[in-house]
MMTF fields as JSON, N, C-alpha, C and O atoms, coordinates in Angstrom:
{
  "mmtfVersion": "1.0.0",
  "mmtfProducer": "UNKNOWN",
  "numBonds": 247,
  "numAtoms": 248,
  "numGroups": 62,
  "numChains": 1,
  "numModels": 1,
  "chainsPerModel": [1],
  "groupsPerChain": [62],
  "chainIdList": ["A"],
  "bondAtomList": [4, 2, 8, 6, 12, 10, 16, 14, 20, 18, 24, 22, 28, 26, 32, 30, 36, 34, 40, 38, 44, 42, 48, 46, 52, 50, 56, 54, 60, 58, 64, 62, 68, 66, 72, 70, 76, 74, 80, 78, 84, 82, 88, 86, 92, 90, 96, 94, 100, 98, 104, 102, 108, 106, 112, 110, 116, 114, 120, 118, 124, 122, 128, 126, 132, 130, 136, 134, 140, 138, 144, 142, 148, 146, 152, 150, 156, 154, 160, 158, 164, 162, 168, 166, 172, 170, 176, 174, 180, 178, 184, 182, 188, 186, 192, 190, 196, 194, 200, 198, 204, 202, 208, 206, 212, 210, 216, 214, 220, 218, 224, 222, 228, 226, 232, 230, 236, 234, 240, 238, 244, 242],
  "bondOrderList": [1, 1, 1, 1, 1, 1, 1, 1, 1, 1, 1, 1, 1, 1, 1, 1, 1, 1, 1, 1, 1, 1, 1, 1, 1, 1, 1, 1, 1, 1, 1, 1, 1, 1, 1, 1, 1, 1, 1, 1, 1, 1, 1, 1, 1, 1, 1, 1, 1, 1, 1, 1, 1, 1, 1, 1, 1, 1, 1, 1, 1],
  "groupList": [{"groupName": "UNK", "atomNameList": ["N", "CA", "C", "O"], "elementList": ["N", "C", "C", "O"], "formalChargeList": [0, 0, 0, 0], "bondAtomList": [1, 0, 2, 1, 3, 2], "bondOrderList": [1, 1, 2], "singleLetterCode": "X", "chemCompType": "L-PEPTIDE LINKING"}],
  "groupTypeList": [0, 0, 0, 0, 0, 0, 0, 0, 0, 0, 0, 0, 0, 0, 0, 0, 0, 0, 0, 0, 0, 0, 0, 0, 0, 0, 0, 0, 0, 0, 0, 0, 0, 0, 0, 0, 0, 0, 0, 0, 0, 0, 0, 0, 0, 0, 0, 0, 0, 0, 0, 0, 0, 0, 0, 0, 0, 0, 0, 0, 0, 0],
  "groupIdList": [1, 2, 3, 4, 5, 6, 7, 8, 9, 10, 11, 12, 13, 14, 15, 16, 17, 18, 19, 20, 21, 22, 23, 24, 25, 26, 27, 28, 29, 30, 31, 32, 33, 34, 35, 36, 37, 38, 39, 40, 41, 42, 43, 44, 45, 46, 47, 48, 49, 50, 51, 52, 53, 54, 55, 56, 57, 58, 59, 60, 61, 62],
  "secStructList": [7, 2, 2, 2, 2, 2, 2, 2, 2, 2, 2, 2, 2, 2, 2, 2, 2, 6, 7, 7, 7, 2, 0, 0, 0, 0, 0, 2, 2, 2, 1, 7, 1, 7, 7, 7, 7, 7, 7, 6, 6, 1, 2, 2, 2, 2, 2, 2, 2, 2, 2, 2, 2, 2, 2, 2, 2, 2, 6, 6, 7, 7],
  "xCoordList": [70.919, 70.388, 70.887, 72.037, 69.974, 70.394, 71.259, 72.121, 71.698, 72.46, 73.66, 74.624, 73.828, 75.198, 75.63, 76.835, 75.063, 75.296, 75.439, 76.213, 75.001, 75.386, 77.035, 78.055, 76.838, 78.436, 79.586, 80.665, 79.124, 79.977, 80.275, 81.492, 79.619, 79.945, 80.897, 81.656, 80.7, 81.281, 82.687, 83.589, 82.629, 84.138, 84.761, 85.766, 83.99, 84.754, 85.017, 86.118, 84.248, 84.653, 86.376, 87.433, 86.141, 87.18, 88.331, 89.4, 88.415, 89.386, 89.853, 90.959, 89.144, 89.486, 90.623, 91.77, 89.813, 90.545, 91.737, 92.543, 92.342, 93.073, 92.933, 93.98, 92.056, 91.68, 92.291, 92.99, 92.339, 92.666, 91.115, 90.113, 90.836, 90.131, 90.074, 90.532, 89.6, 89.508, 88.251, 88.272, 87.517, 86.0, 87.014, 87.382, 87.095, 87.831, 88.785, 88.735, 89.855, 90.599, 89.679, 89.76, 88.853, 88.25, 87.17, 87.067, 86.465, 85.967, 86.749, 86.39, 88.066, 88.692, 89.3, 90.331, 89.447, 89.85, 88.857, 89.185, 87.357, 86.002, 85.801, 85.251, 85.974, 85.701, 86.451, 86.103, 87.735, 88.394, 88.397, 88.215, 88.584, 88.427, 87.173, 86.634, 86.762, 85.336, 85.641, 86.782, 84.375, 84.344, 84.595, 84.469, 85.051, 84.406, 83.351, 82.805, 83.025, 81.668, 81.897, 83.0, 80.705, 81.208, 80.725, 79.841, 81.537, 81.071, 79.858, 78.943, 79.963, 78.387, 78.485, 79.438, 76.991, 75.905, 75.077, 73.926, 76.424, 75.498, 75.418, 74.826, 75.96, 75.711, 74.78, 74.125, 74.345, 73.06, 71.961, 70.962, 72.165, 71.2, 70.913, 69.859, 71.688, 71.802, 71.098, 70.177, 71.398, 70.902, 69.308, 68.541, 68.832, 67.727, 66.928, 65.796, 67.409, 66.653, 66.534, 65.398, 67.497, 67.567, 66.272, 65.286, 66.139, 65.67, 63.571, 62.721, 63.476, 62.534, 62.252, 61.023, 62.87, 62.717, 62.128, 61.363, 62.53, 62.757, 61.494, 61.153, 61.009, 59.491, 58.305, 57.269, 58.703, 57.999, 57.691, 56.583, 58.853, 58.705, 58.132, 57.344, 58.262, 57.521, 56.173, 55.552, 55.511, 54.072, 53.45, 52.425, 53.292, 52.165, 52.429, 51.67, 53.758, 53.684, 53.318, 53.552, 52.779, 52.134, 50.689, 49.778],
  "yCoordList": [65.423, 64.596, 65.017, 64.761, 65.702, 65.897, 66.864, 66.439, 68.062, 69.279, 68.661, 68.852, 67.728, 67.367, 66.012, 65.966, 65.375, 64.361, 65.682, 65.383, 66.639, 67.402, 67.863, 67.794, 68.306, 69.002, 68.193, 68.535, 66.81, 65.779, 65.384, 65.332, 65.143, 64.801, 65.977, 65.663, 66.995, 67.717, 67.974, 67.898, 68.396, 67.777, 66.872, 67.02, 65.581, 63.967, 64.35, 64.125, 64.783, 65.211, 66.313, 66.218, 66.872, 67.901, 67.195, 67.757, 66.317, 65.882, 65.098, 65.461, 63.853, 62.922, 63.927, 63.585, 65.288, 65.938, 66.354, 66.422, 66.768, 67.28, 68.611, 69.085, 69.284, 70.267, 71.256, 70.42, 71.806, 72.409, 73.086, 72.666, 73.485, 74.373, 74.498, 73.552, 75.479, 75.703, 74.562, 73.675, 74.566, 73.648, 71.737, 71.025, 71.603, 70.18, 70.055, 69.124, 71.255, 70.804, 70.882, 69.925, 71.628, 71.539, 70.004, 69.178, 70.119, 68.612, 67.397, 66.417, 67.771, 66.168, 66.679, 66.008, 67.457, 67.643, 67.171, 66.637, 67.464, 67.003, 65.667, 64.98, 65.176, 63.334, 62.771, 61.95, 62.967, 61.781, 60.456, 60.212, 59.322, 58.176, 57.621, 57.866, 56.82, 56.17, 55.314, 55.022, 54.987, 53.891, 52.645, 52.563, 51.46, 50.697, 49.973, 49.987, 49.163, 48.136, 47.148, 46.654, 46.846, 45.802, 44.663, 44.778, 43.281, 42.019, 41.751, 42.24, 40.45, 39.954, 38.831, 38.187, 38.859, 38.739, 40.246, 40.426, 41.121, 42.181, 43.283, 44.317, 43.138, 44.382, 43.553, 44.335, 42.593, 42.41, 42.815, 43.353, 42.574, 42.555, 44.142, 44.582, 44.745, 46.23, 46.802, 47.545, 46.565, 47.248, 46.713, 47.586, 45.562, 45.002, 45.765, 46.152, 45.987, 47.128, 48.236, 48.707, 48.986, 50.729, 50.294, 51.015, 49.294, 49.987, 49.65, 50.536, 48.796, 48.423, 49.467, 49.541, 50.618, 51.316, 52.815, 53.722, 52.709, 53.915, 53.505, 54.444, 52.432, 51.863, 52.297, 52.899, 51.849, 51.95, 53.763, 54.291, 54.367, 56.149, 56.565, 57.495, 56.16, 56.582, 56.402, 56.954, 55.358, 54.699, 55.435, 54.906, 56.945, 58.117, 58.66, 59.409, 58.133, 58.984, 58.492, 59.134, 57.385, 56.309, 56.763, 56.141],
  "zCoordList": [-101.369, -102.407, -103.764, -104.121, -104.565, -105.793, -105.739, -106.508, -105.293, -105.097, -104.749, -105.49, -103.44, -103.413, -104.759, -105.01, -105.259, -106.59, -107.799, -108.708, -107.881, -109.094, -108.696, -109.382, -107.43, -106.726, -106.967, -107.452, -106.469, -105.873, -107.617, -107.791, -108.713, -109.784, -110.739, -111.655, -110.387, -110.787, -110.717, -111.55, -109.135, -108.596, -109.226, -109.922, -108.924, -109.721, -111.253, -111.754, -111.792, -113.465, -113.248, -113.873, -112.582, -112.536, -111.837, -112.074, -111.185, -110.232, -111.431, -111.83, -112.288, -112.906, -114.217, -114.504, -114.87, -115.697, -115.248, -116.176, -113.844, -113.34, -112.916, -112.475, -112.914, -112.579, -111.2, -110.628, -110.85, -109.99, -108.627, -109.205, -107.91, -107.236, -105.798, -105.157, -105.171, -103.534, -103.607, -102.754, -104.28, -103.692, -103.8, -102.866, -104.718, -104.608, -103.459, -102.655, -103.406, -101.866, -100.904, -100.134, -100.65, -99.457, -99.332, -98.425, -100.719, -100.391, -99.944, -99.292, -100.54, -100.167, -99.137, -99.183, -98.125, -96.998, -95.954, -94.895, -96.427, -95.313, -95.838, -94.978, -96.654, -97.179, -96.669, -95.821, -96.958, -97.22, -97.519, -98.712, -96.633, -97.561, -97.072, -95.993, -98.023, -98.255, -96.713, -96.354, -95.9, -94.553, -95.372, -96.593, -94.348, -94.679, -94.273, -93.17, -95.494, -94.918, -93.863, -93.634, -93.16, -91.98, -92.84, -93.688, -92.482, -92.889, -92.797, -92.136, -93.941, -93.707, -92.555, -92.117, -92.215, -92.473, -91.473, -91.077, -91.371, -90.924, -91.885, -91.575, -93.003, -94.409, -94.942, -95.631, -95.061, -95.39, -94.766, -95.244, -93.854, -92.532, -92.624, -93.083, -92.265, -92.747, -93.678, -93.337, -95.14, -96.097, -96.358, -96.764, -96.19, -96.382, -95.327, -95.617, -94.205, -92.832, -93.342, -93.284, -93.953, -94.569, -95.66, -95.508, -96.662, -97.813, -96.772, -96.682, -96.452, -95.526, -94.867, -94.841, -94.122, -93.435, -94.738, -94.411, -95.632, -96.1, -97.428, -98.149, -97.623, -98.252, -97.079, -97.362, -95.69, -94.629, -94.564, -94.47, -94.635, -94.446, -95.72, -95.549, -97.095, -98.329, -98.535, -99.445, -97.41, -98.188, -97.991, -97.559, -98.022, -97.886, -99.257, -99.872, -99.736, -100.921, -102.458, -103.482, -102.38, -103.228, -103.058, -103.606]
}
């Protein structure tokens, strides 16, 4: 969650400057390229299920 978005932004700041490091090669050695999305009408179908699912797992915390 937040630990890898501080990491992962960091990297991206450093990659975009040109930066050099062992942590950036190794990240872009375990990433590589982004998936892709599957067509619609099942990435809808999809994401409307995840956020549903994940309101459904939070409502204890309201």
């Amino acid at each position: 969650g937040v630990a890898w978005g501080t990491v992962s932004g960091t990297l991206l700041a450093d990659y975009v400057m040109g930066a050099t490091s062992q942590s950036l090669d190794d990240i872009q050695q375990v990433t590589g390229m982004p998936s892709l999305n599957p067509p619609e009408p099942l990435l809808g179908l999809g994401v409307k299920s995840r956020i549903k699912l994940a309101k459904w797992q939070s409502r204890t915390e309201i």
